[in-house]
C-alpha positions as a printed NumPy array, in Angstrom:
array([[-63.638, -54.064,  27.46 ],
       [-59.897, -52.441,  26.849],
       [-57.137, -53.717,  26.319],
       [-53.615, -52.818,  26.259],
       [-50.818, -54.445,  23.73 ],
       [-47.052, -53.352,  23.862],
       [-45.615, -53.254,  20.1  ],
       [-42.465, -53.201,  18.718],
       [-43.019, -51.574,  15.195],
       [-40.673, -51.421,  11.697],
       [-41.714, -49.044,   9.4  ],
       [-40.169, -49.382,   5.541],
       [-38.979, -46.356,   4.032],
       [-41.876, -45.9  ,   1.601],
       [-44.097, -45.295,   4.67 ],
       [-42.189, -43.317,   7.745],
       [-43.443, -39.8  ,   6.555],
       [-46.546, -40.478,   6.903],
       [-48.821, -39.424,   9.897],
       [-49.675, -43.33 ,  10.826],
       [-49.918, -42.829,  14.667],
       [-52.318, -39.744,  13.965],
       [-54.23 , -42.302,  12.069],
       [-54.401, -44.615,  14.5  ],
       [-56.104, -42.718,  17.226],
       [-58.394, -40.796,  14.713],
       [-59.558, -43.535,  12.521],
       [-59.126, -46.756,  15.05 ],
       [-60.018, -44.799,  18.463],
       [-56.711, -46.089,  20.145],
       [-54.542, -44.613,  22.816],
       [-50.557, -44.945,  22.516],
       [-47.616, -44.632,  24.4  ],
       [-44.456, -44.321,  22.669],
       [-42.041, -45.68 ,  24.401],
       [-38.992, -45.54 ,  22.151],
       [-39.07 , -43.949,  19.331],
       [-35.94 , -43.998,  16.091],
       [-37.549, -43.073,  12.813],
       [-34.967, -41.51 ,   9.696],
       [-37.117, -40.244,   7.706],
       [-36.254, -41.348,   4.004],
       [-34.966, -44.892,   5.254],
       [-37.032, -46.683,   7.921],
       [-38.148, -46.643,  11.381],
       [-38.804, -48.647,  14.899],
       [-41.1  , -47.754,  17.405],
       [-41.538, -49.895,  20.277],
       [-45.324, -48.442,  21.791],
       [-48.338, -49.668,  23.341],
       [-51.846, -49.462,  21.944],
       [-54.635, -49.305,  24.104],
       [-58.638, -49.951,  22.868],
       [-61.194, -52.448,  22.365],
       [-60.441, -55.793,  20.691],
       [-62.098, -54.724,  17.534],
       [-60.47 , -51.345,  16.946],
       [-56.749, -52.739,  18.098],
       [-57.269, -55.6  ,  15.568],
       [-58.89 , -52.953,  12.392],
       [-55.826, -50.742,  13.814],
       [-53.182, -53.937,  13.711],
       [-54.275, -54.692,  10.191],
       [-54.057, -50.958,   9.191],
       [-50.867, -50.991,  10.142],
       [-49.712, -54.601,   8.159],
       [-51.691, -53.188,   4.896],
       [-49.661, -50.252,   4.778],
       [-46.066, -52.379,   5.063],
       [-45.416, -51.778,   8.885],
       [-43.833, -55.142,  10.216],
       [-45.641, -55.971,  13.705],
       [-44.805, -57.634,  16.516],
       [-46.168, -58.032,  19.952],
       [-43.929, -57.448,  23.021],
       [-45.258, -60.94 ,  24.458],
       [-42.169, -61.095,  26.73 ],
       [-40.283, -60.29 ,  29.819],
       [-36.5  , -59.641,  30.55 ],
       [-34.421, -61.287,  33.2  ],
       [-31.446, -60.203,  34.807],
       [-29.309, -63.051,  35.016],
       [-27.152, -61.805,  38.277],
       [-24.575, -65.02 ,  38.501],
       [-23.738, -63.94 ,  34.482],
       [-23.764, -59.898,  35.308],
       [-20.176, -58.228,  35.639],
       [-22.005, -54.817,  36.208],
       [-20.479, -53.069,  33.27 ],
       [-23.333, -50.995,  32.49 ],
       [-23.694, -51.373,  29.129],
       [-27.368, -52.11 ,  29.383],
       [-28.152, -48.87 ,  31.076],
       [-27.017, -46.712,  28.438],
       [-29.794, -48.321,  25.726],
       [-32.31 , -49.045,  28.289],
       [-35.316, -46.535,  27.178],
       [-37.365, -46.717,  30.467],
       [-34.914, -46.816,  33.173],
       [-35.531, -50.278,  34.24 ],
       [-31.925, -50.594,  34.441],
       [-29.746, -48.302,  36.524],
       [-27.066, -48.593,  38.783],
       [-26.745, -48.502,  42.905],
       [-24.413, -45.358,  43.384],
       [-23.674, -46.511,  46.684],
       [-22.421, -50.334,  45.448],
       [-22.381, -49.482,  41.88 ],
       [-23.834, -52.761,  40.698],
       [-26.577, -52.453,  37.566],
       [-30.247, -52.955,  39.273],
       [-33.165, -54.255,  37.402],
       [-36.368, -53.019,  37.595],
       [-39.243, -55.594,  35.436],
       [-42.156, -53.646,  36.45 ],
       [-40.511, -50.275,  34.155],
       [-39.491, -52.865,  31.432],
       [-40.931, -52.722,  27.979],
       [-38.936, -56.062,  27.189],
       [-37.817, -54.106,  23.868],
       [-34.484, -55.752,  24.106],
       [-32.041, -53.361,  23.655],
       [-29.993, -54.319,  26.928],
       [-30.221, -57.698,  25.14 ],
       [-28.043, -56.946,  22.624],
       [-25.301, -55.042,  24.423],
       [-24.914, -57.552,  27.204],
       [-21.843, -58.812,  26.518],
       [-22.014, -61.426,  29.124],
       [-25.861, -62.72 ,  27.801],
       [-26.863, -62.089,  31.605],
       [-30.252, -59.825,  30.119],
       [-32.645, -62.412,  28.583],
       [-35.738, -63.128,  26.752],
       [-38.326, -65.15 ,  28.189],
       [-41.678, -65.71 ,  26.425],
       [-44.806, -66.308,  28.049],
       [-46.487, -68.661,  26.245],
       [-49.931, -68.069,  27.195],
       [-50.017, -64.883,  25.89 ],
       [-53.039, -64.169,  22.658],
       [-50.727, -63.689,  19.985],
       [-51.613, -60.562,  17.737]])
């Protein structure tokens, strides 16, 4: 059976040069996506991606990555668009790295898409009205 698991990745300094994602598929047998991608190399990085493979090489692949300092979290979550709190500034759409945000040109209100979210919340933090937000499913398998 495969599974798919959306990431959100932080890689220390001591370990962004290194070819970890090349690792991943060669070593673990996993397929990724990349989804958003800022790595400096020297200082540290953040990937938000999703792995794709059988339980037992996207847990030896999890714990690859956690051995080697790489802080892991699952993307367990989805975004809402709050519309009573949105002004429509468009803040969100400028960060937003899959277009799940984007504005009407016709009304020019900001549109949500969840189905092109990676709920890697970036519009999150920009909203300056808190009208993007988290909510966890708590069912989810934790990683």
């Amino acid at each position: 059976m495969i599974y798919k698991k959306g990431l959100y990745l932080k890689f220390p300094p001591e370990v962004v040069d290194r070819p970890i994602v090349y690792k991943l598929v060669k070593d673990y047998d996993l397929v990724f996506n990349i989804l958003k991608a800022t790595i400096t190399p020297g200082k540290e990085g953040i990937m938000i991606m999703e792995l794709e493979g059988t339980p037992e090489k996207l847990k030896e692949g999890l714990d690859y990555l956690k051995e080697i300092g790489v802080e892991v979290k699952p993307l367990e979550q989805q975004i809402i668009k709050n519309e009573e709190k949105c002004i429509h500034c468009g803040n969100c759409i400028a960060v937003c790295p899959t277009g799940a945000l984007y504005i009407d040109r016709e009304t020019f209100y900001v549109n949500f898409n969840p189905e092109k979210c990676s709920a890697c919340e970036f519009c999150v933090a920009v909203c300056i009205t808190k009208a993007m937000e988290v909510h966890v499913e708590s069912k989810l398998e934790m990683l």
